[in-house]
N, C-alpha and C positions, 0 to 999 in steps of 0.2 A: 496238609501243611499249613502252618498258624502264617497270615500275611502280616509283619509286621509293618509298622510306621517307617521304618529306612530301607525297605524294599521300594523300588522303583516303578513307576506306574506304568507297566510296557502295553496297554491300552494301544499306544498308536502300532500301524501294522510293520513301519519298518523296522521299530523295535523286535518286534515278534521273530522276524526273519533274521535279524542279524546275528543270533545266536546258531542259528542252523546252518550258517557259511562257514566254511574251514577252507583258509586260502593257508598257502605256505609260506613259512618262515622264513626270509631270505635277510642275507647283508646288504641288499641295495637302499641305498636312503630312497626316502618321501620324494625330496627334488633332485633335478640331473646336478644342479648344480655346475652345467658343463662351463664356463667361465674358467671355473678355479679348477674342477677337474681333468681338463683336457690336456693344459700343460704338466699335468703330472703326471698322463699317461706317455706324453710324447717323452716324457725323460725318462721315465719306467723302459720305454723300446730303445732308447738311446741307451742308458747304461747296461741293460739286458745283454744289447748288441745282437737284434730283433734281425736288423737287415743280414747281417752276414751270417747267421743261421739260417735265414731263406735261402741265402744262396750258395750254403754249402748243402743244404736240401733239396735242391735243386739239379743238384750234379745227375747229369744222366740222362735230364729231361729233355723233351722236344721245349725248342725257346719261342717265345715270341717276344718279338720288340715292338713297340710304340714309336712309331715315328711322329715327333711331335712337333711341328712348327712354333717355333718359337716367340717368347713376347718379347717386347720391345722396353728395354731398360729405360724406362724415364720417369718413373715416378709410382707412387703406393698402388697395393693391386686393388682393380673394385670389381664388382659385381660378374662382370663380365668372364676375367683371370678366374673367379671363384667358377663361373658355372663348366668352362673348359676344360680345369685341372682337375674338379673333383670328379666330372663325368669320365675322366681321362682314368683317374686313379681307380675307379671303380668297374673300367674294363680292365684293368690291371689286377685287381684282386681275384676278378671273377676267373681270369686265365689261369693264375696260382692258383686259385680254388681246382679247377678245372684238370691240373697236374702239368701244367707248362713252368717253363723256368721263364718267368719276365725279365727283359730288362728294358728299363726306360733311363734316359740318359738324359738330363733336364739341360736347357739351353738357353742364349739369348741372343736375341741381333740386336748388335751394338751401334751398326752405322746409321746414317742417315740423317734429314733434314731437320725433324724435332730434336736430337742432342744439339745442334749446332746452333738454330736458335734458343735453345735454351740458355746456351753459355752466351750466345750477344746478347740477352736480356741482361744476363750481369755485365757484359758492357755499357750498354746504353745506362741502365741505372748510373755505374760509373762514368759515364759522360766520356767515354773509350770509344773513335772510331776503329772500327773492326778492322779496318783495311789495314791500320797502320800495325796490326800482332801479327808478327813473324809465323808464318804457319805453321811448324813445328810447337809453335808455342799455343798456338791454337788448336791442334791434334793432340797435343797432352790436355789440355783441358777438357776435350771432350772425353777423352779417352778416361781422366778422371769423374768426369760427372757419371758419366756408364759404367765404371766401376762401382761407384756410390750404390748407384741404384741397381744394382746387379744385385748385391749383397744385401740389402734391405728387401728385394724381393723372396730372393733365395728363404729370410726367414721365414716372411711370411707364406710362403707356400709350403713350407714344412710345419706351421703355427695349424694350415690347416690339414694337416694329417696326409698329404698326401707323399707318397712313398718312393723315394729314386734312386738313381747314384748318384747323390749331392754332392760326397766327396771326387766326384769325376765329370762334376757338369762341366759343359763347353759353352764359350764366348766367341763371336764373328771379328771379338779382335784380339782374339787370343793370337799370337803370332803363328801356334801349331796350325789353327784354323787357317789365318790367310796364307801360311806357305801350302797347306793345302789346295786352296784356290788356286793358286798362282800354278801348282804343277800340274792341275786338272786342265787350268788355258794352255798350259804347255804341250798336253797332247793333245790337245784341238790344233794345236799349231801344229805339230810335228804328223798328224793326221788328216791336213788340209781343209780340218773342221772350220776353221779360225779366217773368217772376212772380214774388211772393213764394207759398211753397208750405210744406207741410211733407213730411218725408221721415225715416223711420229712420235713429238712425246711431250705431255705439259712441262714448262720452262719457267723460273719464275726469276726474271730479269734484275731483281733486288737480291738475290740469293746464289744467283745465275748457277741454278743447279736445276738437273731435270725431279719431276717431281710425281709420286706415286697417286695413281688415282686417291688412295683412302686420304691425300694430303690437302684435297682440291673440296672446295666447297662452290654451292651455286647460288648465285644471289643474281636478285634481277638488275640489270644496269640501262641507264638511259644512253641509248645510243644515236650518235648522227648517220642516220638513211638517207642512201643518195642513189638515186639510178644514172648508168652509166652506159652513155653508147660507142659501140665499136665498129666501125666502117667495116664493112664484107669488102674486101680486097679482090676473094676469088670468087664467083660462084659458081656451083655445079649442078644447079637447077637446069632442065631442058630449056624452058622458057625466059631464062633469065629474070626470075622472078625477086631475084638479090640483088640484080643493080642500081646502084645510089641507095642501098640500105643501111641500116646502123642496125645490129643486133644490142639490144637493152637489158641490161641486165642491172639486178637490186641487189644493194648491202648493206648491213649495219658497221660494215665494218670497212672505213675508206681508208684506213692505213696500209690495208693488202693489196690495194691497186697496182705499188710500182712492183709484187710482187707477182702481179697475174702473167699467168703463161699459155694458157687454155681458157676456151668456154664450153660450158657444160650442155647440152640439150636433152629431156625426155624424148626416145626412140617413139615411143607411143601416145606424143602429145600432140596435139593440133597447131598449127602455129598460123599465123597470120601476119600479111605485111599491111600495114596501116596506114595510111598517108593523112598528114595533121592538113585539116582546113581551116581552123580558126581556135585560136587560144587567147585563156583570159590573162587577166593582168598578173605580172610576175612571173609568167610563164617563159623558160629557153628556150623549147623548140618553138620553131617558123613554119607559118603555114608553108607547105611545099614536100616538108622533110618526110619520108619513110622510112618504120622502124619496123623490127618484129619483135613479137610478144608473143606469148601463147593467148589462144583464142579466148578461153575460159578467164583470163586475168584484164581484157579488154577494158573492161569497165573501169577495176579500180584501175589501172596503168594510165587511165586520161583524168580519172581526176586528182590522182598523185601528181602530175605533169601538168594538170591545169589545160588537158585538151577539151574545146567548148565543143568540135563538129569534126568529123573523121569520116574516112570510108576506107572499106576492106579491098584492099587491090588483088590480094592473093591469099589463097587459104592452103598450107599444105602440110603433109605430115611429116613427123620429126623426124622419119628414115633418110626425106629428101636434101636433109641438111648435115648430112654426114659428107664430108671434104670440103666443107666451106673454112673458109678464111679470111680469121679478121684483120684490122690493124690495131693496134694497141694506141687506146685514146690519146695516151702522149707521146705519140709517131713526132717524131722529126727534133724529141728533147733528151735522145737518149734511148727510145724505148722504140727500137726499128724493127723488130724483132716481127713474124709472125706469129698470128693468134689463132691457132685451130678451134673450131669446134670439134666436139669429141660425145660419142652418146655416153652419159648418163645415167644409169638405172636407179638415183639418191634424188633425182630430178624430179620435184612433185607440179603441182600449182595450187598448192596451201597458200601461199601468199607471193608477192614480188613480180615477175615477168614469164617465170617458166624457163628460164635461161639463169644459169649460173656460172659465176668467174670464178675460174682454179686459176686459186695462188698453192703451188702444191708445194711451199715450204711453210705453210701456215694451217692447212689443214688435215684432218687424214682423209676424208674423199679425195679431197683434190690432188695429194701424192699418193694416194692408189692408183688414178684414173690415170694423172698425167705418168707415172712413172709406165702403166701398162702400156701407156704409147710411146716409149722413148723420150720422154719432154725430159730437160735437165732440171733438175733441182736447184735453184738459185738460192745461193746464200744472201739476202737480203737485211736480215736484223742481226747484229751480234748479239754475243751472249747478256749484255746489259739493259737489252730492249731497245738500241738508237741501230737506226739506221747505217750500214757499212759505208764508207769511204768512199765507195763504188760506186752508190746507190746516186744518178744524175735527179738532178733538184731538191733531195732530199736528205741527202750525207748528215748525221749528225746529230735528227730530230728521234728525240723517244715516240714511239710508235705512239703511246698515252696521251701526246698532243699533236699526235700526224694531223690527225681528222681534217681543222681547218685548213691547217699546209695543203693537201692534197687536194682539197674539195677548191681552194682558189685555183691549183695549179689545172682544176680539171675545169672550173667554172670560165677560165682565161682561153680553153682551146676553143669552148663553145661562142665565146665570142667575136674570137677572131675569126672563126668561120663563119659567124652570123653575118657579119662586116664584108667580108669574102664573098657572102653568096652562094657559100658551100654549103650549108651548113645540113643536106641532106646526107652528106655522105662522112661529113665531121664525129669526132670522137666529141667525147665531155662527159659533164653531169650535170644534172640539174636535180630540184624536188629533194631539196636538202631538209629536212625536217626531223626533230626529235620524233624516238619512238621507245617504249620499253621493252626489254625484249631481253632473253635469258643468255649471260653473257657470261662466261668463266671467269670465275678470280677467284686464286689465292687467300686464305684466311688472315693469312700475315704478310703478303706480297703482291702483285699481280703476276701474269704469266704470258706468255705466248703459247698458242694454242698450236703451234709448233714449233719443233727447231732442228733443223740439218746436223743432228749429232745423235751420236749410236751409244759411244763410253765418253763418260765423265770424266777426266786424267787428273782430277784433285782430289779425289776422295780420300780420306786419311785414317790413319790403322794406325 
């Protein structure tokens, strides 16, 4: 064969080869193109009427349902909504594959704390105090912001291809939904299911609504540390190794004082009674006084306290402090009440004295332990964060600026005993000093780390 001049010079090898490949002819383009082609398939199955052929194809079969927990109507879906629904939809295909009749029923929960601030956001822009909208008027708006976003989800989750009964999805405020609830608590009632109880639960005093862990963020907060003594009242050492003692205990946190009802001890800690001989300057205890501490925290508990010279009068273990009994540092201002000690098994000596104060309306150790002994749960803080009416010397104060309140009203007992001559067997605090230390709050509010409420009675549908 003659080469002419407009033959091609297939010299390089993968010219050579390229004539020996025979691929097939197909209609699919070069690019996916899926931007432009995707909604044209999603209309291809919508006008087809895709889904109600699956489930007239389906008659007969074994079903399976997806129970799917649902997202939360408040805004466009991202990344996260994509990796759930499509791994969702792709157990779903594979069971129709498989010859089961699917049904998945797509959902939303409408209630809760992010609708609600989201619509006082558009108060506040509006310079609208919240308090003063008629509740009803404030349940329809949220009620409309989560309809918004129900529907703008709704596309998008079909935009990505994934397959349901859209025309049959459910909402937690769909009225069918909450009369369902409603008759489900009616046979917990009519089956003795149904108590009123208490229960720990983050509280966020600016919102005064209880509040889901995923709603809670943690950031470090400077707090005022204060140690705090408690006169032993009763002891039930053989030896009387408790009399004229002050059991000391450490917190960051002095607004839970007038809430203390218990003290905490490690069963299996060392504990020691200590008697101060000499303290440096700015120090409140008096030489004289005996306090106990766990052994292992000796060291730092004197130079927190500014003790210069000490000796151990008694060493014993934490079993032998089970029935003792405190008095409650602000004895004789309201607060007569007895203080048990109670064992502990949350009780470390990572840091503080090895003794800890349950306020068991503010924590959840502290209303585990104390409710397992019959201690009452005091209502101490309202739902706003101040102090109850009830609460003697303190009625009134936001726990948020208790700290100094508390730390003068505890710094004052210690004085007066000092003055007295008591001041071995006195309640107070002393060793007030900033520390950082990881402390809960609210993203958009603070909280109480507890609160003496089980159901919330304002929630709105």
């Amino acid at each position: 064969m003659t080469k002419t001049a407009s033959d091609p010079d297939k010299t390089d090898l993968a010219d050579q080869y390229r004539d020996t490949v025979f691929l097939p002819r197909t209609s699919f383009p070069m690019r996916g193109g899926l931007p432009t082609q995707e909604p044209e398939w999603l209309k291809h199955w919508q006008e087809s009427g895709l889904d109600a052929r699956l489930a007239e194809q389906a008659q007969g079969r074994p079903v399976f349902t997806l129970h799917d927990g649902p997202p939360y109507a408040n805004g466009n879906l991202h990344i996260g909504h994509a990796l759930n629904k499509i791994n969702k939809d792709v157990i779903n295909r594979a069971h129709r594959m498989a010859g089961y009749a699917v049904r998945y029923v797509p959902g939303w929960d409408c209630h809760g704390l992010p609708i609600e601030w989201k619509v006082e956001e558009g108060y506040r822009k509006a310079k609208r105090d919240k308090d003063t909208v008629p509740v009803l008027e404030f349940r329809a708006e949220c009620r409309a912001y989560a309809g918004h976003w129900l529907g703008v989800q709704m596309e998008e989750f079909q935009r990505l291809g994934v397959q349901g009964e859209w025309h049959n999805r459910y909402a937690t405020m769909d009225f069918s939904s909450e009369a369902a609830i409603v008759e489900e608590i009616g046979r917990f009632l009519l089956n003795g299911g149904l108590y009123r109880g208490l229960r720990p639960v983050m509280w966020s005093p600016v919102e005064k609504t209880a509040l889901a862990e995923a709603e809670i963020e943690y950031h470090d907060h400077t707090s005022t540390t204060i140690l705090v003594a408690f006169p032993v009242i009763h002891d039930p050492t053989p030896l009387h190794a408790l009399t004229d003692v002050s059991v000391v205990i450490w917190t960051t946190t002095p607004w839970t004082i007038p809430g203390n009802r218990a003290l905490a001890f490690g069963p299996d800690i060392t504990y020691v009674v200590l008697r101060v001989d000499e303290t440096g300057e700015g120090a409140t205890l008096v030489p004289g006084a005996k306090v106990l501490v766990a052994e292992a925290l000796v060291d730092s508990f004197c130079r927190e306290a500014k003790v210069e010279a000490h000796h151990i009068v008694y060493t014993l273990p934490g079993s032998a402090l089970e029935g003792a009994v405190c008095a409650h540092p602000l004895r004789g201002a309201g607060y007569d009440f007895d203080v048990p000690m109670l064992p502990g098994e949350f009780v470390t000596t990572e840091a503080g004295t090895g003794l800890v104060h349950q306020a068991p309306a503010h924590g959840e150790d502290d209303f585990q332990l104390c409710r397992a002994y019959g201690i009452e749960v005091p209502e101490v803080v309202l739902a706003d964060g101040t102090y109850a009416p009830w609460v003697q010397g303190f009625a009134g104060v936001h726990v948020f600026k208790a700290a100094d309140v508390v730390c003068e009203a505890l710094a004052g007992v210690m004085e007066r005993a000092n003055s007295t001559g008591k001041a071995p067997s006195a309640g107070g605090a002393w060793a007030d000093c900033p520390l950082l230390s990881a402390f809960m709050a609210f993203s958009r509010a603070h909280h109480l780390p507890c609160h003496a409420a089980m159901v919330h009675p304002h929630g709105w549908g």
